[in-house]
C-alpha positions as CSV (number, residue, x, y, z in Angstrom):
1,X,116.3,110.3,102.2
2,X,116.5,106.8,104.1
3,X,114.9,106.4,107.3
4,X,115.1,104.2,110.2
5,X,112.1,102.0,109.1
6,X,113.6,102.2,105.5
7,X,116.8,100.8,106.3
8,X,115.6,98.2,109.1
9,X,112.9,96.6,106.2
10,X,115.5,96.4,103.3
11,X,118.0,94.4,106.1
12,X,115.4,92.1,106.8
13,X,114.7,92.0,103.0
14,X,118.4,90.8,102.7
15,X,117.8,88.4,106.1
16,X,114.5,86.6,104.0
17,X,112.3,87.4,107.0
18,X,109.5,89.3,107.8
19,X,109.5,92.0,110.5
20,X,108.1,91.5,113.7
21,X,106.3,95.3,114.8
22,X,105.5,95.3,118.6
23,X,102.6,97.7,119.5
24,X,102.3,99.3,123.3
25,X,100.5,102.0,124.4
26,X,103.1,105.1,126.3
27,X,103.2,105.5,130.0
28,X,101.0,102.1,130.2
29,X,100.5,101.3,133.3
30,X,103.5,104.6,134.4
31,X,106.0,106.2,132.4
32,X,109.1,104.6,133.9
33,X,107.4,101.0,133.2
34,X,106.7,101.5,129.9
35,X,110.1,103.1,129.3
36,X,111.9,100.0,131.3
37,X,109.6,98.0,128.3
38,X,110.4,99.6,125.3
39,X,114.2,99.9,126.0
40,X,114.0,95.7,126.4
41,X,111.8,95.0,123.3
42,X,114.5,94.3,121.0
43,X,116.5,92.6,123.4
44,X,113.3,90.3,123.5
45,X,113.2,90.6,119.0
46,X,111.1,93.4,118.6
47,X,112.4,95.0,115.1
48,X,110.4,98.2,114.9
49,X,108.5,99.6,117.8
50,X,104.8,101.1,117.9
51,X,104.0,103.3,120.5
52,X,100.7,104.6,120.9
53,X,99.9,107.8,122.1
54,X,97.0,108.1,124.5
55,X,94.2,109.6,123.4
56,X,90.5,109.9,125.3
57,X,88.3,108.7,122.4
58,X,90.3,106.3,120.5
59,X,87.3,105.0,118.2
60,X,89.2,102.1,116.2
61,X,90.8,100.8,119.4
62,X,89.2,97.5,120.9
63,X,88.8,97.4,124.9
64,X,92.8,96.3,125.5
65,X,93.9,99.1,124.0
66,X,91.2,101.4,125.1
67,X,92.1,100.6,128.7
68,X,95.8,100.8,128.0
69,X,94.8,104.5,126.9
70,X,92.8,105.1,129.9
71,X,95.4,103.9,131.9
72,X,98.4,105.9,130.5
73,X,96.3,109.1,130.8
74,X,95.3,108.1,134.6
75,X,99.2,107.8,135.2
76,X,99.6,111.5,133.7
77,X,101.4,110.4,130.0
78,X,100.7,113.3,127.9
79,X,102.3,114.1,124.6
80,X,105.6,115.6,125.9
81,X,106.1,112.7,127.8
82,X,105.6,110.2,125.1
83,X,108.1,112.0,123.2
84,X,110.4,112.4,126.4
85,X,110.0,108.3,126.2
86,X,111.5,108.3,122.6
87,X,114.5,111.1,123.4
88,X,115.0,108.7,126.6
89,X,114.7,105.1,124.3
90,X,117.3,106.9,121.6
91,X,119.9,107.4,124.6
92,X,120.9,103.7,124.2
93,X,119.6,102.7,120.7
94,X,119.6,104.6,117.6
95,X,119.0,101.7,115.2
96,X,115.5,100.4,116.0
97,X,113.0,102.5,114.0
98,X,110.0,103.9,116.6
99,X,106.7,104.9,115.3
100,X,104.3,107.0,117.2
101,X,100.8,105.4,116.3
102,X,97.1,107.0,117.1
103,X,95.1,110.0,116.8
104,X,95.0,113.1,115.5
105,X,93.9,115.3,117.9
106,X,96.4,115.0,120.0
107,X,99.0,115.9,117.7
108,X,96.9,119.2,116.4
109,X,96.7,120.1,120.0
110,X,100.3,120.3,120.4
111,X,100.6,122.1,117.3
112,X,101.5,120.4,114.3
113,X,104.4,122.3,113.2
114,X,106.1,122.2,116.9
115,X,105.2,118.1,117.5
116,X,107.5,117.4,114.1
117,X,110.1,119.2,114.9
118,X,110.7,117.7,118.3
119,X,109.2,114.1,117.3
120,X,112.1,114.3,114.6
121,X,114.7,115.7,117.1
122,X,113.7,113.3,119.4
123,X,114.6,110.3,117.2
124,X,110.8,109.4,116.0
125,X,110.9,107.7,112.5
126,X,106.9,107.4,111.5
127,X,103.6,108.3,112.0
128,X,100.1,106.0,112.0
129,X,97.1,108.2,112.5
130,X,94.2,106.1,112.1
131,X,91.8,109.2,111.8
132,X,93.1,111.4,108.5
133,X,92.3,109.9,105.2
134,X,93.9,110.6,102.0
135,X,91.8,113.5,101.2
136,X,93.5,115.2,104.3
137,X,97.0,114.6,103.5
138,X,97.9,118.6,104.0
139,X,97.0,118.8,107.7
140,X,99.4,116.0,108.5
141,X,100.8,114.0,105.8
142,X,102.5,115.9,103.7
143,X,104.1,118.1,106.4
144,X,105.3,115.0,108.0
145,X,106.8,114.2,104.6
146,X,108.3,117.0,104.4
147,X,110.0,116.7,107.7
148,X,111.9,113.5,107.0
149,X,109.6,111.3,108.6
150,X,107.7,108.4,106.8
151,X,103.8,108.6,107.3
152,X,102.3,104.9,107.0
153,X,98.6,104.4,106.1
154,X,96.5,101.7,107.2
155,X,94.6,99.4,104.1
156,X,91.6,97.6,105.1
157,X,90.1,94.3,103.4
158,X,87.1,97.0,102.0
159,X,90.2,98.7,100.3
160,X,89.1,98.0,96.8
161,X,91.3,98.4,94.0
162,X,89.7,101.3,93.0
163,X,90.6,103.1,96.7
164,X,93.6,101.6,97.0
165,X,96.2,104.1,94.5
166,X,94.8,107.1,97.0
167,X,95.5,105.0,100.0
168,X,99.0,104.6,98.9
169,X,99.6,108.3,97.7
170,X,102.3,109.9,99.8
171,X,102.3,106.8,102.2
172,X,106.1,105.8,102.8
173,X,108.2,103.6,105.0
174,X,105.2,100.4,104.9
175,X,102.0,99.7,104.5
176,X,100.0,98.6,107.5
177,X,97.5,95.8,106.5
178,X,94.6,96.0,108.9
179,X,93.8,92.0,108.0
180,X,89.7,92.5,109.7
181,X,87.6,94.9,109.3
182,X,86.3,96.5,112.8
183,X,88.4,96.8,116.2
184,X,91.4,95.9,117.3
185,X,91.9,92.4,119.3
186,X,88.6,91.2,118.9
187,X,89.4,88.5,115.7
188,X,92.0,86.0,114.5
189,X,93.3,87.0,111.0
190,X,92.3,83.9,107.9
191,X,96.4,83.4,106.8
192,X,95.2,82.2,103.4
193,X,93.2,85.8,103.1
194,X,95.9,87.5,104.6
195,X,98.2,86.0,102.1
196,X,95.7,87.0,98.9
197,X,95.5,90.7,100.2
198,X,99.1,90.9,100.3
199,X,100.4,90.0,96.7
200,X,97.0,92.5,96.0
201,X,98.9,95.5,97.7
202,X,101.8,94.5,96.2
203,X,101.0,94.8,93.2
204,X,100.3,98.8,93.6
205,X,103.2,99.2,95.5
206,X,106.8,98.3,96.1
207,X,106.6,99.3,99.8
208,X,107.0,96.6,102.3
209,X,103.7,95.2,104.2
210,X,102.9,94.5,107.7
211,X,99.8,92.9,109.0
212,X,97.9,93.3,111.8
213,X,95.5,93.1,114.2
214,X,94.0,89.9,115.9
215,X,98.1,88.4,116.1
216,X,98.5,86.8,119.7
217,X,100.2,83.5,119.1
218,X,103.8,82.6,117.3
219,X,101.6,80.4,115.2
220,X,99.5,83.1,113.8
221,X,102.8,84.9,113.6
222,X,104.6,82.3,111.6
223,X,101.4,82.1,109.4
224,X,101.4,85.5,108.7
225,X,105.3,86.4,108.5
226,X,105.6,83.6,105.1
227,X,103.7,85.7,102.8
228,X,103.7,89.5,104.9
229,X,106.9,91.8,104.9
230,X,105.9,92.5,108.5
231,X,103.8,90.8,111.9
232,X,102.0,93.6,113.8
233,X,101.4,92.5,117.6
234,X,99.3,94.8,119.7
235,X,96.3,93.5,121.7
236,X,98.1,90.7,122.9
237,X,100.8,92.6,124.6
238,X,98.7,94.6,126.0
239,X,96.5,92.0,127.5
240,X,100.0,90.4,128.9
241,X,100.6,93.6,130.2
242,X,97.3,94.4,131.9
243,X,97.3,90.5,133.9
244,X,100.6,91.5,135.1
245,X,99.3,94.7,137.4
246,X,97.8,94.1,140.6
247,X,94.8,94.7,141.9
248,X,95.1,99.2,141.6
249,X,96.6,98.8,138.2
250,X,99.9,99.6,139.4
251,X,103.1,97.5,137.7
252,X,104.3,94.3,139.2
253,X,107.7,92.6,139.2
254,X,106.8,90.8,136.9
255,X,105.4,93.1,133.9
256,X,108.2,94.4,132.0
257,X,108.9,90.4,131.6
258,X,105.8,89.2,130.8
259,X,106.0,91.7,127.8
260,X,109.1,91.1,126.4
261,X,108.5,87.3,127.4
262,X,105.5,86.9,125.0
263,X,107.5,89.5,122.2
264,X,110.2,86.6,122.1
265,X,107.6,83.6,121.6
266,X,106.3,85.4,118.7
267,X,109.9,86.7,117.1
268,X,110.8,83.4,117.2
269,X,107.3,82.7,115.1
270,X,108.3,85.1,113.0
271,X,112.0,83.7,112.3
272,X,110.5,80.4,112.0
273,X,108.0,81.2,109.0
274,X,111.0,82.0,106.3
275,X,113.1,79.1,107.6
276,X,110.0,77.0,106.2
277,X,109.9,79.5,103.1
278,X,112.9,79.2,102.4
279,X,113.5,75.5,102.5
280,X,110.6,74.3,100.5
């Protein structure tokens, strides 16, 4: 069975691009802004969506996306409302795939069993959570498997080769290459180590790559997109996002846009690294 994510990274496959994956966190800074964002993001070139699910103690986060968390809950996001986001988003687009990236906790208090049946119904194509390892692939993984849905795992540069075949057991849709070890936001990826730990992954698996973490300009983008199948941008939308608010960390006119403003720069980063690629 094909999914979403499956179909959108063989079209780009066919394209001779990478993938451009936007990261945001739900009901940052209110529901109806975030919705009003993720409806525009791939009007703005956004070609599969990350949306993070608030959680109180999210360890592997940096401060953006700590806050952004902090923030959602503050506004009253809660899991049904994240997936209310999704049924809403699916109202006017069924192409772009949506992931739902974070913890587990939340998930296990909704009840696993009952969040996959209406994350599937609701038009959710993956899952990222950061927190279960391989060896726990029955609470979560496999179930998710089972469900139709693709259940991506994060590889780290301390992923040896010797880790790296458990890593990859039962993960499907991509591969997300964390390209520095620690938090989010708080680094620049090196492109030329980036570009090593790629062809490394690849040669354990035919799954397409994405890499992120520490992305903010379309010349990191560009850098990263000619040797990844896939750009992850997180930190630096939600940093664009939190200078839009005013001073009570309420949305401004101007928030949805500076989003989807910055998305564009680096999709157009993106584009540009197989245009060079391709022509030398």
């Amino acid at each position: 069975m094909t999914t979403r994510i499956d179909r959108r990274f063989a079209a780009l496959k066919d394209e001779g691009r990478a993938a451009l994956v936007t990261f945001t966190m739900a009901g940052d800074p209110d529901y109806d802004t975030s919705l009003a964002i993720t409806k525009m993001l791939p009007k703005a070139g956004a070609d599969v969506i990350e949306l993070g699910m608030p959680f109180t103690d999210p360890m592997a986060d940096g401060p953006a996306i700590q806050a952004a968390g902090v923030r959602a809950l503050k506004s009253g996001q809660r899991m049904t409302k994240t997936l209310a986001l999704v049924r809403e988003f699916r109202k006017t687009d069924d192409a772009t795939p949506i992931v739902l990236m974070g913890y587990f906790n939340p998930i296990y208090t909704y009840g696993v069993d009952r969040f996959l049946v209406d994350a599937k119904a609701g038009g959710v194509d993956g899952l990222i959570v950061v927190d279960l390892p391989p060896e726990e692939d029955e609470e979560l993984c496999l179930p998710t498997l089972k469900a139709g849905l693709n259940f991506i795992r994060l590889a780290t540069p301390t992923t040896d080769d010797k880790r790296l075949p458990t890593v990859l057991n039962n993960t499907s849709g991509f591969v997300y290459y964390v390209s520095i070890a620690g938090i989010t936001g708080t680094a620049a990826p090196d492109a030329s180590k980036v570009a090593t730990a790629v062809l490394r992954i690849k040669r354990h698996t035919e799954l397409p790559v994405a890499v992120g973490f520490g992305v903010r300009s379309a010349e990191q983008a560009r850098a990263i997109a000619a040797n990844a199948d896939g750009v992850v941008v997180g930190s630096a939308l939600v940093d664009e996002l939190r200078k839009s608010l005013d001073n009570n960390g309420k949305a401004g006119p101007d928030t949805v846009k500076a989003v989807t403003d910055l998305v564009s720069v680096l999709a157009e980063g993106v584009r540009k690294a197989r245009k060079v690629a391709t022509a030398s």
